[in-house]
C-alpha positions in Angstrom: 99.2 108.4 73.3 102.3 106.1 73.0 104.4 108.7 71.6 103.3 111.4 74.1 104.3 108.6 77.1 107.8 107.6 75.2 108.4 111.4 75.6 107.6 112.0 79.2 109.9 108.8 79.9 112.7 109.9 77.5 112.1 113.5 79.2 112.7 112.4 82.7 115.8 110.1 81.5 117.3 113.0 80.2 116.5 115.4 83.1 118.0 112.7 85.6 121.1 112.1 83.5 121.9 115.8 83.5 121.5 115.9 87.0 123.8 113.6 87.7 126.0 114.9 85.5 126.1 118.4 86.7 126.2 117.5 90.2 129.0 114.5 89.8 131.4 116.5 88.3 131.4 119.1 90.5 131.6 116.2 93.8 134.6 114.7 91.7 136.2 118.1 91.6 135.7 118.9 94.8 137.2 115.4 95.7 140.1 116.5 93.7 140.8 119.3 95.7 140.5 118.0 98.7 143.3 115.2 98.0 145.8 118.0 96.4 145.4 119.5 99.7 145.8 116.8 101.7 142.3 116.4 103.2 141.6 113.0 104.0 138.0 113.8 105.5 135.4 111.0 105.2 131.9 111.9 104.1 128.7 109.5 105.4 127.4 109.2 101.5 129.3 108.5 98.6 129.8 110.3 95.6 129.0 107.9 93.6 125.5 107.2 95.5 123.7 108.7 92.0 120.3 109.1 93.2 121.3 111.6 95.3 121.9 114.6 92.5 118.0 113.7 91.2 115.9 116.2 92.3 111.7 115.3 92.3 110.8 118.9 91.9 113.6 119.1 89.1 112.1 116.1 87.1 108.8 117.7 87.5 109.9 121.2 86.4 111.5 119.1 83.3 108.4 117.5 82.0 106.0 121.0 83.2 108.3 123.4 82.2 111.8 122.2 79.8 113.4 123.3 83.4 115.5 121.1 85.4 118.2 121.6 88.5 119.7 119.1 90.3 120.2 118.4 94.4 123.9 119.1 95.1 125.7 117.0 97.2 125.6 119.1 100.5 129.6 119.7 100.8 131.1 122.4 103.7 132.7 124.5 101.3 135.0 126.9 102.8 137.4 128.5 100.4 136.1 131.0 98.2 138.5 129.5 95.4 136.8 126.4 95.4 133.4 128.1 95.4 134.3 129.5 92.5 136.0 126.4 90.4 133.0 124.3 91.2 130.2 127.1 90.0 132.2 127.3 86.9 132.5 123.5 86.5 128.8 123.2 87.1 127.9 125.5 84.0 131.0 124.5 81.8 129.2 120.6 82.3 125.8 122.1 81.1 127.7 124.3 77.9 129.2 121.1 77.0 125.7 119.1 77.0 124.0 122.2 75.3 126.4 122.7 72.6 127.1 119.1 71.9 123.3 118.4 71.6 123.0 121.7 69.0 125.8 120.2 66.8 124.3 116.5 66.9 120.7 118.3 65.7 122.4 120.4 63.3 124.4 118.0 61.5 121.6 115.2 61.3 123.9 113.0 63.6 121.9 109.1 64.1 119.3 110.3 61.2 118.0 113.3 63.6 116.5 116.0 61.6 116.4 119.2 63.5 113.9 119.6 66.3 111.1 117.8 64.7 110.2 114.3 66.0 110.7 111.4 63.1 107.3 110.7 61.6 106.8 106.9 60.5 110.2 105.5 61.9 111.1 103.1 64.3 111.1 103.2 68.5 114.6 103.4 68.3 115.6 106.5 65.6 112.2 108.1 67.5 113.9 107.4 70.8 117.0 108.4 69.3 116.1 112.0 68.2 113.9 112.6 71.4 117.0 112.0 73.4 118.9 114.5 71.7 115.9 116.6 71.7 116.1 116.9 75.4 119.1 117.0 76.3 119.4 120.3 74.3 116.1 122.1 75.2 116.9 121.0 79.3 120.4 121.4 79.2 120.0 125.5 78.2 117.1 125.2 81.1 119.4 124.1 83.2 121.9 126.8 82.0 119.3 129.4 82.6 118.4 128.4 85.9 121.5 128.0 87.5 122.1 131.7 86.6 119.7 132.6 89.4 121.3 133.6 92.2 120.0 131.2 94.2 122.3 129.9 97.3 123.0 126.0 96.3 122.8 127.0 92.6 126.1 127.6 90.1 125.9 131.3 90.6 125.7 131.1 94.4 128.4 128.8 94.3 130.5 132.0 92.3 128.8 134.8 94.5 130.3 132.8 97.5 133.6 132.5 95.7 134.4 135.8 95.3 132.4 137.9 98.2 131.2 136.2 101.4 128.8 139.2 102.1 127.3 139.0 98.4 126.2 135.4 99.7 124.8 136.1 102.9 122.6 138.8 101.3 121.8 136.2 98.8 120.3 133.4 101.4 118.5 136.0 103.4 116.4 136.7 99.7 116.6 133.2 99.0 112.3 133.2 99.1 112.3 135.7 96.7 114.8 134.8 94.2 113.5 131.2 94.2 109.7 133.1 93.8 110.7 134.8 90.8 112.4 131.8 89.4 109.2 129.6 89.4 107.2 132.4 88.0 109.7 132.5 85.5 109.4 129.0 84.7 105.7 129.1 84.8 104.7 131.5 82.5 107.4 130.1 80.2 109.8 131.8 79.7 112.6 129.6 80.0 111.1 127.3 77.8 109.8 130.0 75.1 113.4 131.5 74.7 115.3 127.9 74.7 112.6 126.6 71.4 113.4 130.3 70.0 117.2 129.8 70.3 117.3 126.1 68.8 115.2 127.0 66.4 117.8 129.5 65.4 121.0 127.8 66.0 119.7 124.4 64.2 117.6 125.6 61.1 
């Protein structure tokens, strides 16, 4: 029971901490941008407001499903160029996570031993590998699911960035992409081709 609760915590730890990484890098970019071009626009909330990028339905995707996606921070983007560098930073973020993750598991960085839990260690080398664990399996969730073409996703963001008549048809399917992509998540198969994957890539 304690080890099934330490997971669901570490779970939801690491599906907030990609959120807020995904969706802060992009805001910082965006920032960025808007300085090199001389846009000194004030927003009402912060980028740095974290809680923000933490989506409830996310973290409860994350511990359902090994799914997560974050809120974005709702920006008037404009120029298609930007669309475009800011879908690409969101999924170069998540490759970053993903592949970082696969080459702590594979070479046994802090003890951890492929994608088995440690049996009869410590809270700490169990919190350790769990950590790892997760960021891995949600990070390629995430990966996976910001490939849907859904409007505030990555791949709007690159849709938008490159035609605006791509997007519009996009948000007037929005229902059913985002129908698909929960029946997606719920029968598992997300979740069944991320174990499959890691499974591969670590042992």
């Amino acid at each position: 029971m304690k080890e099934l609760l330490l997971e669901c915590v570490i779970c939801l730890c690491v599906a907030a901490f990609l959120m807020v990484m995904h969706e802060l890098a992009k805001s910082i970019v965006y920032m960025l941008i808007q300085r090199v071009k001389g846009n000194k626009r004030r927003y009402t909330h912060s980028i740095w407001a974290l809680q923000r990028y933490i989506d409830p339905v996310g973290l409860l995707l994350a511990v359902a499903g090994s799914v997560t996606f974050s809120k974005p921070f709702m920006f008037r983007i404009q120029e298609k160029k930007t669309n475009r560098i800011l879908g690409f930073i969101g999924f170069l973020v998540l490759i970053v996570c993903f592949v970082s993750s696969v080459l702590a598991l594979h070479f046994h960085v802090l003890g951890v031993s492929g994608l088995e839990t440690l049996q009869g260690h410590g809270f700490v080398a169990k919190a350790a590998v769990l950590t790892i664990q997760y960021i891995a399996i949600l990070s390629f969730g995430m990966i996976v699911a910001n490939l849907f073409p859904v409007s505030t996703f990555d791949m709007g963001l690159i849709i938008a960035g490159f035609s605006a008549q791509k997007y519009l048809n996009i948000i007037k399917m929005d229902a059913i992409i985002k129908t698909i992509f929960i029946i997606t998540v719920i029968i598992g198969l997300i979740q069944y081709g991320g174990y499959r994957l890691l499974d591969v890539l670590v042992g």
